[in-house]
N, C-alpha and C positions, 0 to 999 in steps of 0.2 A: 207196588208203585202206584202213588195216585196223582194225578193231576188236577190243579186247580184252577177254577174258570172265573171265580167271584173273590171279589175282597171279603166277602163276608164267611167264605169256605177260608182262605187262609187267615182268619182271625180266629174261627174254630177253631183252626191246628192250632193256632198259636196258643190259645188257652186249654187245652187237652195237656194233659199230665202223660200222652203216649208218646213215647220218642223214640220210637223203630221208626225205619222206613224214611228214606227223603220222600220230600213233596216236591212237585214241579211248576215252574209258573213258567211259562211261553220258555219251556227248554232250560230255563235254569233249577239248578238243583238249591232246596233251602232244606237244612238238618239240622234241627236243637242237640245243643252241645248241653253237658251235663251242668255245668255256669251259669245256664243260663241265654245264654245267647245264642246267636245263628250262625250257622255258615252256609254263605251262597256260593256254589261254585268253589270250595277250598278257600273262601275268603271269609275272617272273621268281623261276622257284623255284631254291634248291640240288636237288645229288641227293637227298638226306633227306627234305627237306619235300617231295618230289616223290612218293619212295616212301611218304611217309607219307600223302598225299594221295589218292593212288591206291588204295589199303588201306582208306581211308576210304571211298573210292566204290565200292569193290566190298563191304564190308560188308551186309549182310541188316539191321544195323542203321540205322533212317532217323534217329537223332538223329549217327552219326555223318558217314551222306550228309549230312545239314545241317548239322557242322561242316566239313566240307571244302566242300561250297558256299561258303559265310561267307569261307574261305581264300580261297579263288580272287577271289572280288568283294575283299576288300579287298587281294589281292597288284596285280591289274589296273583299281582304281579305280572299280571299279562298285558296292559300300556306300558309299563318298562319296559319290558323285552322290545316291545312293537316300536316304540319310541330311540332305542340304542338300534335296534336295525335298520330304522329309517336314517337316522344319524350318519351309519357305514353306509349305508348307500349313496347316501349324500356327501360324503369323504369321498368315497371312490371315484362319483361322476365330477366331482373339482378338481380331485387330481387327475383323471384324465383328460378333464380341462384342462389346465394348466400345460401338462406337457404337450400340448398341440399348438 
């Protein structure tokens, strides 16, 4: 397991022809797929949005760690879930609006 602290260590990885082992950027997981391409987190990225994603999380700026979060949950389906549960919750509190 290695973690990586510099955009310039995950564009090594990225040009390295070694494809064991995830790499980790601030807790996310990125793995080259045999394609070619990445997966963060069980979400499939191209090279691009991979690079761009990663750039995002090593940013000093937290609204753009918070758009590359947002990426990742909806490449790998976890802003849907999050988004249909808010949904029900929000069902549930108008109906029991409603009957009062």
């Amino acid at each position: 397991m290695s973690y990586l602290s510099t955009e310039n260590d995950f564009q090594n990885w990225i040009r390295s022809k070694w494809t064991k082992g995830p790499f980790y950027i601030k807790g996310h997981r990125f793995e080259k797929t045999l394609d070619g391409s990445i997966k963060i987190d069980r979400g499939q990225f191209d090279l691009e949005e991979a690079q761009d994603i990663a750039r995002m999380l090593l940013s000093p700026n937290p609204i753009l760690k918070l758009s590359a979060q947002v990426g990742i949950w909806e490449r790998n389906g976890g802003l849907t879930k999050a988004v249909l549960v808010a949904a029900i919750i929000l069902l549930i509190l108008v109906i029991i609006f409603i009957r009062r």
